[in-house]
ZADREN-315776 format. One record per residue (C-alpha): residue number from 1; x, y, z. Coordinates in pm, whole numbers. Layout:
# residues N
NUM	X	Y	Z
...
# end
This chain:
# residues 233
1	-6869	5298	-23223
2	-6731	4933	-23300
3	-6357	4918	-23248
4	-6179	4840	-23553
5	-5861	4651	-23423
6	-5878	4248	-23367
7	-5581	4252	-23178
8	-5497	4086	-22913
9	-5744	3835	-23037
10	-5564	3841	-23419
11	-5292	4032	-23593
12	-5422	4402	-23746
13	-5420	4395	-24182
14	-5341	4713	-24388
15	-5372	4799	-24700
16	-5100	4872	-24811
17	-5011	5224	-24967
18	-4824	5354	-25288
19	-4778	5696	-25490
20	-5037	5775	-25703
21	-4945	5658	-26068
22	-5012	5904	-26361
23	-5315	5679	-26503
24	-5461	5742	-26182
25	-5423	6141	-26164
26	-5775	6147	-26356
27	-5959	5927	-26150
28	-5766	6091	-25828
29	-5883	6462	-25954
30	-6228	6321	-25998
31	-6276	6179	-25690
32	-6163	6515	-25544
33	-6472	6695	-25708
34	-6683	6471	-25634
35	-6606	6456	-25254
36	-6612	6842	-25286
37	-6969	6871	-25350
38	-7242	6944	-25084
39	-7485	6677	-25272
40	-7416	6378	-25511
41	-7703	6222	-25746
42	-7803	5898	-25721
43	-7507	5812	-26005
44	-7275	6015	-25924
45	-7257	5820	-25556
46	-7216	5517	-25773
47	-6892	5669	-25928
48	-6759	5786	-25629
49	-6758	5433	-25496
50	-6617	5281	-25786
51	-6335	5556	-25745
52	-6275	5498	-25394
53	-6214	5132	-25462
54	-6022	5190	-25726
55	-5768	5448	-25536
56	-5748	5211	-25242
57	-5412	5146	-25296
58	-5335	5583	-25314
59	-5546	5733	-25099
60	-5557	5778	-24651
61	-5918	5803	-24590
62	-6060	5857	-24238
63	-6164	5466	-24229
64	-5786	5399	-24231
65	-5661	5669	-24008
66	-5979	5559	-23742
67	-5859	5151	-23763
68	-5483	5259	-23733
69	-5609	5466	-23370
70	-5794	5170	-23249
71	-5515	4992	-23309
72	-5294	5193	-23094
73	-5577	5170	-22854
74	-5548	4826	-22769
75	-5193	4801	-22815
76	-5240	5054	-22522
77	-5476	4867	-22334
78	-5279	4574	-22409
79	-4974	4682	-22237
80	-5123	4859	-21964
81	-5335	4565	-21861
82	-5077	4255	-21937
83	-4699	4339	-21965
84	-4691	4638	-21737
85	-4748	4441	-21460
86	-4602	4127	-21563
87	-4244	4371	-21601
88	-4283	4504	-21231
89	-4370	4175	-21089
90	-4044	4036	-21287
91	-3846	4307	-21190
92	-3918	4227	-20818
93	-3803	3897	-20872
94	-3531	4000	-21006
95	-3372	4263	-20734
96	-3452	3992	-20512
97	-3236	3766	-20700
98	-2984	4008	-20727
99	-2979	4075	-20352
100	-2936	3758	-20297
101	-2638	3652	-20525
102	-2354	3699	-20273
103	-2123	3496	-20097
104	-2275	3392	-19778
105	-1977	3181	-19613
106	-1881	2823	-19570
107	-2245	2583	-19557
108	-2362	2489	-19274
109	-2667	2246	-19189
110	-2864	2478	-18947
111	-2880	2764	-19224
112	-3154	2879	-19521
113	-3027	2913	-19818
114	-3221	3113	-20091
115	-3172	3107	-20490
116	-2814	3293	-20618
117	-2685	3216	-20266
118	-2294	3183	-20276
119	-2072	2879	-20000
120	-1793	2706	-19984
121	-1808	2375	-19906
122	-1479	2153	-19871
123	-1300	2412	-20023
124	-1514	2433	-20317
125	-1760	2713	-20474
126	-2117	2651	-20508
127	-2404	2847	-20605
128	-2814	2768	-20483
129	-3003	2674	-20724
130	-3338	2684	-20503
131	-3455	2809	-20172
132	-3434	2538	-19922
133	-3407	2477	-19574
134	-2999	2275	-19549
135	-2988	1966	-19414
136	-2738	1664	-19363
137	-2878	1525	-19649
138	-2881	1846	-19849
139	-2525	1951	-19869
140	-2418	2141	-20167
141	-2299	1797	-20375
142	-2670	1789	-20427
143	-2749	1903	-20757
144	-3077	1941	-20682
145	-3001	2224	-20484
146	-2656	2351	-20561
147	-2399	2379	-20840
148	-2029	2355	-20821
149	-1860	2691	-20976
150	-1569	2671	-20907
151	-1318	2404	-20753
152	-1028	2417	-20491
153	-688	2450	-20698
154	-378	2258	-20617
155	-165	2367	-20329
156	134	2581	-20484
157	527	2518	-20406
158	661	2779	-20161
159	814	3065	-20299
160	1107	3296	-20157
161	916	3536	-19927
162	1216	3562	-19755
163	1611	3752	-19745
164	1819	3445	-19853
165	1967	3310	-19574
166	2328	3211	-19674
167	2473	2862	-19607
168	2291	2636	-19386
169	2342	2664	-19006
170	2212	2392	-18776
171	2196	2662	-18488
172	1923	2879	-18659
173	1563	2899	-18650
174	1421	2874	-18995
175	1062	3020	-19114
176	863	2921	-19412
177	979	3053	-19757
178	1317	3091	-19629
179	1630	3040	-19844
180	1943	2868	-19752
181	2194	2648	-19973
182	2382	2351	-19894
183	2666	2174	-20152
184	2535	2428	-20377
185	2170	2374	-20398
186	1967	2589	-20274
187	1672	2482	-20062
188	1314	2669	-19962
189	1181	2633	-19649
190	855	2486	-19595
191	808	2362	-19249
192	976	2614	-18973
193	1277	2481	-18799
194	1603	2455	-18651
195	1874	2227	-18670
196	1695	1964	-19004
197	1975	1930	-19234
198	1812	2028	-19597
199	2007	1794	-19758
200	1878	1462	-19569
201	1523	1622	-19457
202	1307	1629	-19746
203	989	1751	-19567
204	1092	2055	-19395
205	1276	2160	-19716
206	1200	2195	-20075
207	1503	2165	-20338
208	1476	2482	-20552
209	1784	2543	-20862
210	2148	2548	-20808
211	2330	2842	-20661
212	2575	3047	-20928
213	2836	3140	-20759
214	3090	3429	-20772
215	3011	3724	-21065
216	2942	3459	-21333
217	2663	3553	-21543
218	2343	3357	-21546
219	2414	2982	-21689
220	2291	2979	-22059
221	2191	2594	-22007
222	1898	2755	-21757
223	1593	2788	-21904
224	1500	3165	-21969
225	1149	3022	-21724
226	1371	2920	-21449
227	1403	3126	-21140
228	1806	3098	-20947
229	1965	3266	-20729
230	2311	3430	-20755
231	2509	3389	-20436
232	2768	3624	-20460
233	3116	3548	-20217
# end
């Protein structure tokens, strides 16, 4: 039996279906009877014609029901036979994309890269755009091959990792982040040392805020932002 669908090659019509109005009840109860009998006359297989185009619109026959399964048919067939396969052999690309999208360590010439790939490169982030053998003339500034995703951020001021230290001694060994104050500033630490006077020796120390002395409360002309310390005597 010829399928009824078009699809894939064209889109599926219906007709489309309503309730049966009440100047139709007649013609529906008619066409009832008449598909009742065993035998129609000659005329009477006229009329039910006539009917049956006329309660198009109202009526599921098995013409309509047998189109609507072919359709489902090749919908089926459709699927099975064109995405099903097209899904599994995306998926595979995809888990191997996913597999792949890791940080992989700093770049280096001698390495493969593949697509999703993670590396630093002079302190930057970059991401692979394609598989591709690195090279000298394929570092990750090639946008061919690579995107930047994130850059190196400016070097931070030390902070107090450190007990503070108390007044300046010449005759002490400093570490990084350490505290000290001298004329009442306070100073941080940034390159370990002994015996570099803070106040003359401005790369081994950083100038931080001034020390309050004594119990006095915090200094209402600081900033509520600003970090001090209180050095109590």
């Amino acid at each position: 039996m010829a399928n009824r669908s078009v699809f894939p090659d064209k889109l599926d019509t219906f007709v489309e279906l309503s309730d049966l109005p009440a100047d139709k009840v007649t013609d529906a109860q008619r066409y009832t009877t008449l598909k009742s009998k065993s035998t129609l006359s000659s005329a009477e297989q006229t009329e039910l014609a006539n009917l049956v185009n006329s309660l198009r619109n109202y009526i599921i026959t098995p013409e309509t029901m047998n189109k609507f399964s072919d359709i489902m048919l090749n919908l089926e067939k459709f699927f099975r036979d064109n995405v099903q396969g097209y899904i599994s052999s995306k998926q595979s690309t995809w888990d191997s994309y996913i597999k792949n999208f890791h940080y992989v360590g700093r770049w280096a010439s001698t390495t493969a890269y593949k697509f999703q790939n993670l590396v630093t490169y002079n302190g930057d982030l970059y991401l692979c755009l394609k598989d591709h053998q690195a090279a000298t003339t394929v570092t990750p500034t090639n946008a061919t091959y690579w995107i930047k995703t994130s850059s190196k951020g400016e070097k931070g001021d030390v902070g107090l990792n450190a007990t503070f230290k108390g007044n300046w001694n010449s005759t002490t060994a400093y570490a990084i982040g350490d505290a000290i104050s001298v004329a009442g500033m306070v100073y941080i630490c940034a390159v370990a040392n002994t015996g570099r006077n803070p106040a003359s020796d401005g790369t081994s120390w950083i100038p931080y805020q001034q020390i309050v002395t004594g119990t006095a409360a915090r200094p209402s002309a600081l900033s509520p932002a600003t970090h001090y310390i209180q050095y109590l005597k």
